[in-house]
C-alpha positions in Angstrom: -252.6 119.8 -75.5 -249.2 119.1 -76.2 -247.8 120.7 -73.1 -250.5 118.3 -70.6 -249.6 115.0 -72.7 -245.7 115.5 -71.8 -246.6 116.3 -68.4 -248.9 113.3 -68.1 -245.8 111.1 -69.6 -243.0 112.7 -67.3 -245.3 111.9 -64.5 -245.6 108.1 -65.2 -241.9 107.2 -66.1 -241.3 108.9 -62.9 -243.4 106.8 -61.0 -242.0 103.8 -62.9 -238.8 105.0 -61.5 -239.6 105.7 -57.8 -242.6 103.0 -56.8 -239.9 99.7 -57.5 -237.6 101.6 -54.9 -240.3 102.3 -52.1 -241.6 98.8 -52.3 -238.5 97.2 -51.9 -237.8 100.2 -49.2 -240.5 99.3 -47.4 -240.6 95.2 -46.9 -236.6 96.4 -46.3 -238.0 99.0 -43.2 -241.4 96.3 -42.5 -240.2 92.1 -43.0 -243.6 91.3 -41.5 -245.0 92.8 -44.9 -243.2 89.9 -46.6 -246.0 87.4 -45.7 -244.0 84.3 -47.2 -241.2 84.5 -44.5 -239.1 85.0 -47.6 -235.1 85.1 -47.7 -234.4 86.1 -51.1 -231.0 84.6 -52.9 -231.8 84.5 -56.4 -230.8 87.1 -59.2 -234.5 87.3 -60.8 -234.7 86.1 -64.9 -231.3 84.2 -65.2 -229.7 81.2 -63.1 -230.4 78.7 -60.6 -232.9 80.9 -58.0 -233.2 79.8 -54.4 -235.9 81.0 -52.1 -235.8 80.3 -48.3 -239.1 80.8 -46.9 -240.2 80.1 -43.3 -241.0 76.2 -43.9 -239.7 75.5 -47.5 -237.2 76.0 -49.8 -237.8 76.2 -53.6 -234.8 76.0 -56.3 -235.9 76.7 -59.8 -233.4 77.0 -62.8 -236.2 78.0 -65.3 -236.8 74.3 -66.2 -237.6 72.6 -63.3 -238.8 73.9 -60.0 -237.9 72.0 -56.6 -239.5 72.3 -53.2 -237.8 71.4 -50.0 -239.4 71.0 -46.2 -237.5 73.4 -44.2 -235.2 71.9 -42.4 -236.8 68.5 -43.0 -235.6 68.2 -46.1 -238.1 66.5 -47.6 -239.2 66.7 -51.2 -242.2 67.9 -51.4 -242.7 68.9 -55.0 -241.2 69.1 -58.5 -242.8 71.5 -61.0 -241.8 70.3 -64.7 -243.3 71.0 -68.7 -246.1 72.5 -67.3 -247.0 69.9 -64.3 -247.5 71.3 -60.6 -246.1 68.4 -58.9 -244.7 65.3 -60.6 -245.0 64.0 -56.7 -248.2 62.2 -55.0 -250.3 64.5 -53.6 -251.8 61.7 -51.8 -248.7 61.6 -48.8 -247.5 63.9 -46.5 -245.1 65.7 -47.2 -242.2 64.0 -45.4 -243.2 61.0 -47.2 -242.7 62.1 -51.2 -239.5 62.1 -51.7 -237.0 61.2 -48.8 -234.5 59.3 -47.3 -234.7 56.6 -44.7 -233.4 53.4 -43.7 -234.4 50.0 -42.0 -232.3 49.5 -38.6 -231.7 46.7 -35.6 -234.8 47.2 -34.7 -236.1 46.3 -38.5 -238.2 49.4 -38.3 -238.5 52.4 -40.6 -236.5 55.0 -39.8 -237.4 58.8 -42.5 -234.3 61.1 -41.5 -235.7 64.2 -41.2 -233.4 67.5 -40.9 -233.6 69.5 -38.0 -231.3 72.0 -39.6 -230.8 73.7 -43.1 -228.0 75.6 -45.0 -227.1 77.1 -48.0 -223.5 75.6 -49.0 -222.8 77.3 -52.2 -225.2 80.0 -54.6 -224.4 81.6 -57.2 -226.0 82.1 -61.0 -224.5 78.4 -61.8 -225.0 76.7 -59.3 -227.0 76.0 -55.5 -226.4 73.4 -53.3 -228.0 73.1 -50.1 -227.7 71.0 -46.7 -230.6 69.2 -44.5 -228.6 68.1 -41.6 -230.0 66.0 -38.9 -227.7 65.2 -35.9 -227.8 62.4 -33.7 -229.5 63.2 -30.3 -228.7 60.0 -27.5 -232.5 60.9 -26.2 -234.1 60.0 -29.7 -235.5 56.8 -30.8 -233.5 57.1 -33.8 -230.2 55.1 -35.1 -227.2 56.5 -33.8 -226.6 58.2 -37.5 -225.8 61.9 -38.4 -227.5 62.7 -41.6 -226.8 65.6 -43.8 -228.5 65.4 -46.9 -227.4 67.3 -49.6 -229.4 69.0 -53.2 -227.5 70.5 -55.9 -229.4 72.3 -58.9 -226.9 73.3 -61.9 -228.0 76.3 -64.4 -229.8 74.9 -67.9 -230.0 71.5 -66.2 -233.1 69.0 -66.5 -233.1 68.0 -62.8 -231.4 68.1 -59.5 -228.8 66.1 -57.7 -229.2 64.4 -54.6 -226.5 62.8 -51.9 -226.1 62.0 -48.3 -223.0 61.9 -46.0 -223.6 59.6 -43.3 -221.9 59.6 -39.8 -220.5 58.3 -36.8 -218.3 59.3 -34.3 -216.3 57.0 -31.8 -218.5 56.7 -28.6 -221.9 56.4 -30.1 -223.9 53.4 -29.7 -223.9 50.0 -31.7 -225.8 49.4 -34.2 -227.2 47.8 -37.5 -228.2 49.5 -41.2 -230.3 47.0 -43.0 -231.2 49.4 -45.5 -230.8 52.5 -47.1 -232.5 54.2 -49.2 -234.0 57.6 -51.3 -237.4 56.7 -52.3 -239.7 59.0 -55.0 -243.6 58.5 -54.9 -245.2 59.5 -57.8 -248.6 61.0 -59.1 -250.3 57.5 -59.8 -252.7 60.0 -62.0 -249.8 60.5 -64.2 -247.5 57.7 -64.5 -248.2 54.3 -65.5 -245.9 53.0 -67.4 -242.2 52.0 -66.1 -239.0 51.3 -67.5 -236.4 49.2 -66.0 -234.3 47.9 -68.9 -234.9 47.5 -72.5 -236.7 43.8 -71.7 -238.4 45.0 -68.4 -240.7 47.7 -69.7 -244.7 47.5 -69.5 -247.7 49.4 -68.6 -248.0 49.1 -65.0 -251.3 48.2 -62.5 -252.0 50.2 -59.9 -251.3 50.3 -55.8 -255.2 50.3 -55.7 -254.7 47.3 -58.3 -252.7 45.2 -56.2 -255.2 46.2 -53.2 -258.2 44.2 -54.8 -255.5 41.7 -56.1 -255.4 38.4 -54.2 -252.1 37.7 -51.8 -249.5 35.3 -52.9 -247.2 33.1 -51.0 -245.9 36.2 -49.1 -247.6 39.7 -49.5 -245.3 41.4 -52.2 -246.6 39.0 -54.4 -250.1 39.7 -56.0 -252.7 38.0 -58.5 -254.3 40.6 -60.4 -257.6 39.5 -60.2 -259.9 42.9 -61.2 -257.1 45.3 -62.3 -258.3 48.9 -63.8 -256.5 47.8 -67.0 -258.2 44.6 -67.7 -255.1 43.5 -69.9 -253.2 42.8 -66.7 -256.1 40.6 -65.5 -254.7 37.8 -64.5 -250.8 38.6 -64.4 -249.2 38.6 -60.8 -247.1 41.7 -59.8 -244.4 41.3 -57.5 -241.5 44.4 -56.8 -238.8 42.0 -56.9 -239.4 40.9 -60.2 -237.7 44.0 -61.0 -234.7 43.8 -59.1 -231.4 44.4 -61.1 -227.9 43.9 -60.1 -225.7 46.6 -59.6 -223.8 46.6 -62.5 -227.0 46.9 -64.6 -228.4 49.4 -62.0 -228.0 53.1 -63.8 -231.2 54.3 -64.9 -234.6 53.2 -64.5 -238.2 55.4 -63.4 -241.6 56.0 -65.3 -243.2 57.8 -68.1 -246.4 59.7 -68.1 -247.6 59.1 -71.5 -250.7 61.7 -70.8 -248.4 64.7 -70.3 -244.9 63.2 -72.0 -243.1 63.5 -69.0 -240.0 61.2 -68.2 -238.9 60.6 -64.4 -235.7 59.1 -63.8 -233.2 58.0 -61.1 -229.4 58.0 -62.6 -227.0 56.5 -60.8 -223.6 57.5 -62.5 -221.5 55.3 -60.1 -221.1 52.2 -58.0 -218.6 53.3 -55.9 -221.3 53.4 -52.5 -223.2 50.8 -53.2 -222.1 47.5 -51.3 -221.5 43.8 -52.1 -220.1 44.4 -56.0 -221.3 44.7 -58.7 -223.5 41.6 -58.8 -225.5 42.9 -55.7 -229.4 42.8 -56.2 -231.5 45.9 -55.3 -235.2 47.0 -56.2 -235.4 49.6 -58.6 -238.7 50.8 -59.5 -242.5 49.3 -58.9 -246.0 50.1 -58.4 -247.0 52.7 -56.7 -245.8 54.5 -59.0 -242.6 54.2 -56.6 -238.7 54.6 -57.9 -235.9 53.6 -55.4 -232.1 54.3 -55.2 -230.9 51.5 -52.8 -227.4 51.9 -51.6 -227.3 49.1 -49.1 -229.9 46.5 -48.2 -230.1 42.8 -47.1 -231.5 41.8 -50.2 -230.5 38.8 -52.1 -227.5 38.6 -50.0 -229.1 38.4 -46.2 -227.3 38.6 -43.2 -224.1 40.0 -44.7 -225.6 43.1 -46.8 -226.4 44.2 -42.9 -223.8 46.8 -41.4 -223.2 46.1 -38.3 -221.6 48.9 -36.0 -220.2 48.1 -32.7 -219.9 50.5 -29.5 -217.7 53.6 -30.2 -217.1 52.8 -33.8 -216.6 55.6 -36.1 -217.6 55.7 -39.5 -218.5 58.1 -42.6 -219.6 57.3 -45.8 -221.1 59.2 -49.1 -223.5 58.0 -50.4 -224.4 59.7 -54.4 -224.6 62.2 -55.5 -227.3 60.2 -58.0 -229.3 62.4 -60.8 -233.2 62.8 -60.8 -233.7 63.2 -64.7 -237.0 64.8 -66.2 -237.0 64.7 -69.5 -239.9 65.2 -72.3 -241.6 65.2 -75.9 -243.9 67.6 -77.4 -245.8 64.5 -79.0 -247.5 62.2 -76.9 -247.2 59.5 -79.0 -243.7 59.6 -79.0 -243.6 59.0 -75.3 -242.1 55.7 -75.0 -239.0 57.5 -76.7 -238.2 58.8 -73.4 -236.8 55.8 -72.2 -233.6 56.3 -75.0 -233.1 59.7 -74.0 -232.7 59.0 -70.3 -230.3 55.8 -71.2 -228.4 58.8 -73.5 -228.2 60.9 -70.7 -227.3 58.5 -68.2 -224.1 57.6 -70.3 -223.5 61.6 -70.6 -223.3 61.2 -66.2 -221.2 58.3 -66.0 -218.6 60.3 -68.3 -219.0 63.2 -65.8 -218.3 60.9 -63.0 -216.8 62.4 -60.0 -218.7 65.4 -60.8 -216.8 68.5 -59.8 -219.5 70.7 -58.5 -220.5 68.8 -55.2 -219.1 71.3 -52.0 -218.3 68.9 -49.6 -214.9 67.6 -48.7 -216.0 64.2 -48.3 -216.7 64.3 -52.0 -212.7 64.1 -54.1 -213.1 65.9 -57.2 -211.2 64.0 -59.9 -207.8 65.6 -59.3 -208.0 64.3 -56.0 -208.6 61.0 -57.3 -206.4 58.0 -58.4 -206.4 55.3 -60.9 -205.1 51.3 -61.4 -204.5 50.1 -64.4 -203.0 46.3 -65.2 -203.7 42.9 -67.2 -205.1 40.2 -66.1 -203.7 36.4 -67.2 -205.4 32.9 -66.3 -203.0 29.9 -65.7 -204.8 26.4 -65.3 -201.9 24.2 -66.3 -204.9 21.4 -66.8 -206.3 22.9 -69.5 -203.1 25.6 -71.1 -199.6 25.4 -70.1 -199.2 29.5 -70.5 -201.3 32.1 -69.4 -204.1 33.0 -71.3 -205.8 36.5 -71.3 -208.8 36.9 -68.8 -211.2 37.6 -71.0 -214.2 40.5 -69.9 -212.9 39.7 -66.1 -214.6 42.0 -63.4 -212.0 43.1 -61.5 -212.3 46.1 -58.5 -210.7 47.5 -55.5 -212.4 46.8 -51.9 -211.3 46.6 -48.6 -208.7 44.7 -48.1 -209.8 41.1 -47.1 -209.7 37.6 -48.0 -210.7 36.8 -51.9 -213.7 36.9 -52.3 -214.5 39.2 -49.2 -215.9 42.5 -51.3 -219.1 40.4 -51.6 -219.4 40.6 -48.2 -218.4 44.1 -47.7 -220.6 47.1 -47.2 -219.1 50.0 -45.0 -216.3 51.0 -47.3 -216.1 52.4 -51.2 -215.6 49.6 -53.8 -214.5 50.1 -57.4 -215.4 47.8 -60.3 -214.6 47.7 -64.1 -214.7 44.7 -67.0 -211.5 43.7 -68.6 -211.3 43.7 -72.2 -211.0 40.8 -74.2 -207.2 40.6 -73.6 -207.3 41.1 -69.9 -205.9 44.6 -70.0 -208.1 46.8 -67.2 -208.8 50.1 -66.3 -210.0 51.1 -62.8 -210.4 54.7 -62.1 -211.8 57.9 -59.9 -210.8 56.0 -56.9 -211.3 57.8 -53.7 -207.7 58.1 -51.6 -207.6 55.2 -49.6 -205.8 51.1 -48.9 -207.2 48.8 -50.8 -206.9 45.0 -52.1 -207.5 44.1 -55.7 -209.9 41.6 -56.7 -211.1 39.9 -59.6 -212.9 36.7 -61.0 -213.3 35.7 -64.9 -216.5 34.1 -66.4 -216.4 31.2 -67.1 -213.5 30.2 -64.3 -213.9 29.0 -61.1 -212.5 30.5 -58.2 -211.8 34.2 -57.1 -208.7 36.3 -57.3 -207.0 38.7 -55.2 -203.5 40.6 -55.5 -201.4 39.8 -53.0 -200.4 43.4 -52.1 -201.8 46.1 -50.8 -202.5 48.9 -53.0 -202.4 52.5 -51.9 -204.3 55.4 -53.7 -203.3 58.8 -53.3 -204.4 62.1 -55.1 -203.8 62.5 -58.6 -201.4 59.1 -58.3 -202.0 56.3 -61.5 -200.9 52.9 -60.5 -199.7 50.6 -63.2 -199.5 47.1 -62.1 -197.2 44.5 -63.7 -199.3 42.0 -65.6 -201.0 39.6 -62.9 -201.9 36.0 -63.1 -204.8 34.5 -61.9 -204.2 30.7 -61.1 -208.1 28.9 -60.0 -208.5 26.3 -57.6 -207.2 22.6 -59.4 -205.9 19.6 -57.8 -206.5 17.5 -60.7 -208.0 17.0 -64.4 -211.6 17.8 -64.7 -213.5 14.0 -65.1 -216.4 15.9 -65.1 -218.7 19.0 -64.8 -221.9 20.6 -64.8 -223.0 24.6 -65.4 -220.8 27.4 -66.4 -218.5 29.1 -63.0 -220.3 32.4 -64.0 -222.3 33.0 -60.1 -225.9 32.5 -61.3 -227.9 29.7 -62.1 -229.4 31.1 -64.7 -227.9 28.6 -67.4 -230.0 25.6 -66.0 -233.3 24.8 -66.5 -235.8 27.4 -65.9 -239.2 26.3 -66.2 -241.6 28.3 -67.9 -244.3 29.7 -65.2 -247.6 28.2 -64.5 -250.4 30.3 -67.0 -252.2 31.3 -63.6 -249.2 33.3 -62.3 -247.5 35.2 -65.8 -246.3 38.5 -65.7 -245.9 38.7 -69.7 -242.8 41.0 -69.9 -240.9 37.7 -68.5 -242.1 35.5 -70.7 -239.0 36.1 -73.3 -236.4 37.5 -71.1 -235.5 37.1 -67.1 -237.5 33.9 -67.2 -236.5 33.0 -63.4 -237.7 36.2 -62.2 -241.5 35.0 -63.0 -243.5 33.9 -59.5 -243.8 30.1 -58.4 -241.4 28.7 -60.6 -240.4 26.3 -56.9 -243.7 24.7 -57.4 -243.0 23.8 -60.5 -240.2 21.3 -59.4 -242.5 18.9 -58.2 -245.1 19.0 -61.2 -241.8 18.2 -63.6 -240.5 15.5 -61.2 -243.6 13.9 -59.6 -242.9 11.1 -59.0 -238.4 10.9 -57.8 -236.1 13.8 -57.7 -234.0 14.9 -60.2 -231.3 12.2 -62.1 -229.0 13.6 -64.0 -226.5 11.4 -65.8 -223.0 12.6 -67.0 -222.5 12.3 -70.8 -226.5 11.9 -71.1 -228.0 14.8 -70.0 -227.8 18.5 -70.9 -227.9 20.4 -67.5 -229.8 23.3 -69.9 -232.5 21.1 -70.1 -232.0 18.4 -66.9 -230.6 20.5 -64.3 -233.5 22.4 -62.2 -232.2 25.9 -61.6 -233.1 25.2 -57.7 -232.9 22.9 -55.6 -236.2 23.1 -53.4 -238.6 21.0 -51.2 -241.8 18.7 -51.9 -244.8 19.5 -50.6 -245.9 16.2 -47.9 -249.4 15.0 -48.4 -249.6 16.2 -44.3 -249.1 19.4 -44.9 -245.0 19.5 -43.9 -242.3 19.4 -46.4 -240.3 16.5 -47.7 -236.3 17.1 -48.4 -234.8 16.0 -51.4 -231.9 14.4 -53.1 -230.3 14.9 -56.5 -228.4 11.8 -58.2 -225.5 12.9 -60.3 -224.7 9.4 -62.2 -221.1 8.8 -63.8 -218.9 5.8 -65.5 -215.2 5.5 -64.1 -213.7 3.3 -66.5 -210.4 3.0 -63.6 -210.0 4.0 -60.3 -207.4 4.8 -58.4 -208.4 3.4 -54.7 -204.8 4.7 -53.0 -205.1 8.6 -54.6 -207.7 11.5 -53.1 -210.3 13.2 -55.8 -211.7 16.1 -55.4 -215.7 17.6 -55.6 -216.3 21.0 -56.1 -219.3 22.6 -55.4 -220.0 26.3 -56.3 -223.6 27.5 -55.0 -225.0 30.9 -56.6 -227.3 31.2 -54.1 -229.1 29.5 -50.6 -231.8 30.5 -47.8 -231.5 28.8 -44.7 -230.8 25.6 -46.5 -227.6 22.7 -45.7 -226.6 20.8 -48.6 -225.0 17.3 -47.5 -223.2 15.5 -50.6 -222.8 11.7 -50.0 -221.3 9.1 -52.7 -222.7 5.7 -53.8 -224.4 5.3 -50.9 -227.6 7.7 -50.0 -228.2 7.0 -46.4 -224.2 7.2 -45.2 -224.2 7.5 -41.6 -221.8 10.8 -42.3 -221.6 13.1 -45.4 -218.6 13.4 -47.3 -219.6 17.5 -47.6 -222.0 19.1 -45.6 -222.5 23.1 -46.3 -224.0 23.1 -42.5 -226.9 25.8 -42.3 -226.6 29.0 -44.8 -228.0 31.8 -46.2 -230.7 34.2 -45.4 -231.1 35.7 -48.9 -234.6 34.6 -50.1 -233.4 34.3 -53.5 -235.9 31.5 -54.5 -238.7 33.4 -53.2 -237.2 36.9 -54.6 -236.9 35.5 -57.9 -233.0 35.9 -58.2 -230.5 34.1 -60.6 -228.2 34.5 -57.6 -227.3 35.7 -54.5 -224.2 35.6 -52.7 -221.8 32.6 -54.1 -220.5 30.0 -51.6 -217.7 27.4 -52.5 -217.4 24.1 -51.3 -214.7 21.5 -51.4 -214.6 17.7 -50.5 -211.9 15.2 -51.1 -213.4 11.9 -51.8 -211.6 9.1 -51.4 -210.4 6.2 -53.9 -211.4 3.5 -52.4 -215.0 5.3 -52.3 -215.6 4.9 -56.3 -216.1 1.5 -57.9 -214.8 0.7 -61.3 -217.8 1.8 -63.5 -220.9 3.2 -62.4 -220.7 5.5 -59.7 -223.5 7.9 -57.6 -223.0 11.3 -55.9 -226.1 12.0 -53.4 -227.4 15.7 -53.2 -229.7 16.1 -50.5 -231.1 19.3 -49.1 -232.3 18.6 -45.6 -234.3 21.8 -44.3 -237.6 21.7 -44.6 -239.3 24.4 -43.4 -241.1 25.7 -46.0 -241.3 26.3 -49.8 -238.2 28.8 -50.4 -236.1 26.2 -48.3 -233.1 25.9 -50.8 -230.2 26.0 -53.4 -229.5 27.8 -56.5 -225.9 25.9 -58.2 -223.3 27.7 -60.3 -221.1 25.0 -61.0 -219.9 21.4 -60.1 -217.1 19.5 -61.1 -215.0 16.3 -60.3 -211.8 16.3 -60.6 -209.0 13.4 -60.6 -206.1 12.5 -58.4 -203.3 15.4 -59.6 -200.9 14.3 -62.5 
């Protein structure tokens, strides 16, 4: 009995021994056998695994699982904690996770690979390529496309970026917008997270479907909402816009499986505009966006604009799609903390050192500028003072104030301390100006000389001063030079239009708050007299149209009433007029006398940025100067005239930063 039971055994463990290396002989000798079209890179049980198949690829580092369209390049599914696919089942593949962009002829445009490649795998590390290259017989924008996916070992989630191209020769053309957009399983997420304030249980896409249309389509009344504790509450995508600066982490949480999606955006440095720039985030759908350039809140300059034969590359990301989770349900909304934790961990990281592109400088290949910034305004100190919390960046090099205007190049952007000192660094190789402007001071900066960053190279400028725009003593003035309007009076929102979440915070972000103009002023337009009022309580934060009792609109005017106690008819003052915002409006500024043949200061026709309609503090600033004559002032009571004469519609307007008088120079 023995003697058969160690045969028996010597039998098995040889067969153990000798079937792995017959199977794997055999797919070797017959591929067809390997039914998945399989190209097999990964070392099995450890690291980042990568399987090429026929139509897909699929990285998996043992905590999250990522599937490709091959050689779309299309996400088609992520695999986390348990869930098959955090993405909608209900779109097609190409249209889950993807990037695309809104061109000259303001259509959609998905770029879809037409080839693939592995760039780098090893236990550590993949990183693959989706490239799709222009073909002059396509409807498509003259754009080369190769979008790029890294997945690092013991790392919750997967990086994405995009190098964009053109090469001299290739047809004009405009971007309008950019983008990588997620869809998500509506099944499983329903509440969002944009910023500590702007957090809420969302409605549905099928929701806003039954909902009743607004003034304009992106704005809905929730009128029989599957939740009926958003009856009632209007939902709108751009009340959830954030600037730039703000812009790192937002996405959604499934508080059924205590999942966590998010979109990390460690840097600025491809995004356009500065760091005040407005883009959409997240919204319902459940939908999460990384914008890197769009017309929004800025209009007709956010649009890059490529002539005939003009070359150009950028890079946009690499940004990080987070998945985090808890084992306690209840304990879902703590997600939120851990992605802003782990957002902070990126920015630290930032350049990352494992992209494998060329177009990406590692940080050794990087530079740095480092300074202080000083404010003179001899009208208020004789010596510099420090610029306290100034923005100040790198762009290309332009006029002051151009980076907000700029979008094909790289900008870099840090705060000042509160002694001016600054710290600018990872800076791609490149010639750049240096910019700045202070809170709280009018006017922009900009360095006179060019700066030129090389590898590993730290600049150390000499301490700079920053001297505003004066020509005279300040007699007057009204907001804070900050670039938003959101220090005036913002109305609180008519009860039939709330979304609740606004109610504390972001108040100008709620819907119809232009309507409301007219119900506070029914009867004349807003008078607001120095040394009386509070522009906090009796300065509108926009300056919009009535509503005619034809149908038509009805312009308006603004009185800004002030005492000169002596005038000095010989000498030249000077009006200042900051605007933090306008859509397709003209501003014409008139004193003491409202129906002057000609306007002391007319702004002419500007601004396509919506930002009344969009719910925006601000869009992109404009500065205006007028010298007003002595002999145009009376001894005493005096009148300046605002009057914004388009009338087109409702979101016809203005959105002020700051205004101030100022008195012949001393």
């Amino acid at each position: 009995m023995e003697v058969v039971w160690t045969r028996q055994w010597a039998i098995f463990f040889g067969l153990l021994i000798i079937i792995p290396f017959v199977c794997s002989r055999s797919i070797a000798e017959n591929p067809d056998r390997n039914n998945l079209g399989e190209d097999r890179y990964d070392e099995p049980n450890h690291g980042v695994q990568l399987h090429v198949h026929d139509h897909q690829v699929v990285m998996d580092n043992g905590i999250v699982q990522l599937t490709l369209a091959k050689p779309e390049g299309s996400v088609t599914r992520i695999k986390y904690k348990g869930v098959d696919n955090l993405l909608s089942n209900r779109y097609r593949e190409n249209s889950r996770g993807y990037w695309d962009c809104v061109w000259q002829n303001n259509g959609q445009w998905v770029f879809l690979g037409t080839s693939f490649e592995v760039i780098h795998h090893n236990k550590s590390q993949v990183e693959v390529s989706f490239k799709r290259t222009w073909d002059p017989s396509s409807d498509g924008p003259p754009l080369s496309v190769d979008k790029r996916f890294i997945m690092l070992n013991g790392s919750p989630g997967f990086y994405a970026y995009a190098i964009y191209e053109r090469l001299e020769g290739w047809n004009g053309t405009s971007l309008w917008q950019t983008r990588l957009a997620f869809k998500l399983r509506e099944d499983l997420f329903h509440y969002m997270a944009i910023s500590d304030t702007r957090q809420r249980v969302m409605p549905t896409a099928d929701d806003r479907k039954k909902g009743e249309v607004l003034s304009y389509q992106e704005a809905v009344l929730l009128t029989n909402p599957a939740n009926p504790d958003l009856k009632g509450e209007v939902d709108d995508k751009y009340q959830y816009a954030c600037d730039s600066k703000d812009n790192k982490v937002h996405g959604w949480i499934s508080q059924k499986s205590g999942v966590g999606f998010w979109l990390i955006t460690p840097s600025d440095e491809f995004r356009i505009s500065g760091p005040l720039k407005q883009e959409l985030t997240s919204h319902v759908g459940p939908v999460s966006l990384s914008t890197f350039t769009s017309s929004h809140y800025v209009g007709k300059s956010g649009e890059e604009i490529f002539q005939d034969g003009e070359a150009w590359k950028k890079v946009f990301g690499p940004i990080f799609i987070y998945v985090n989770s808890v084992s306690d349900k209840k304990k879902a909304l703590s997600l939120w903390g851990d992605a802003k934790q782990q957002m902070l961990k990126e920015v630290e990281s930032w350049p990352y050192s494992f992209p494998h592109s060329r177009d990406f400088p590692k940080s050794h290949e990087r530079g740095s500028v480092t300074g202080r910034l000083l404010v003179l305004d001899r009208y208020i100190n004789q010596e510099p003072t420090p610029a306290s919390l100034a923005y100040v960046g790198l762009s290309v090099p332009g006029e002051a104030g151009s980076w907000q205007d700029e979008k094909k190049g790289y900008q870099f952007w840090t705060q000042a301390d509160e002694d001016g000192h600054f710290f600018i660094k990872a800076v791609r190789p490149g010639t750049y100006n240096l910019f700045a402007w202070v809170p709280g001071v009018i006017g922009d900066y900009k360095y006179d000389a060019i700066i030129t960053i090389k590898p590993g190279h730290k600049i150390k400028l000499r301490q700079l001063v920053f001297e505003p725009p004066r020509d005279g003593p300040t007699l007057w003035e009204i907001g804070i030079p900050d670039r938003t309007a959101a220090e005036f009076f913002i109305p609180d929102a008519d009860p039939k239009f709330v979304n609740k979440i606004l109610i504390k915070h972001d108040k100008f972000r709620q819907y119809g708050l232009w309507n409301r103009y007219e119900e506070i002023y029914p009867d004349q337009d807003l008078v607001y007299t120095v040394g009386e009022s509070d522009y906090r309580k009796d300065w509108f934060f926009a300056h919009v149209n009535r509503h005619g009792t034809d149908g038509k609109f009805r312009r308006t005017t603004w009185q800004i009433v002030f005492d000169l106690p002596v005038v000095e008819m010989a000498a030249t003052y000077k009006f200042r007029l900051v605007l933090a915002g306008a859509n397709f409006a003209e501003l014409q500024v008139r004193l003491n006398d409202p129906n002057g043949r000609e306007a002391l200061l007319s702004t002419h026709l500007i601004g396509r940025e919506n930002v009344i309609a969009r719910h925006g503090s601000h869009g992109r600033l404009w500065s205006f100067t007028a010298n007003m004559p002595g002999y145009l002032f009376v001894k005493g009571r005096n009148t300046i005239y605002l009057t914004q004469t388009r009338t087109s519609n409702s979101f016809q307007g203005v959105l002020y930063d700051y205004i101030r008088l100022e008195g012949p120079p001393q």
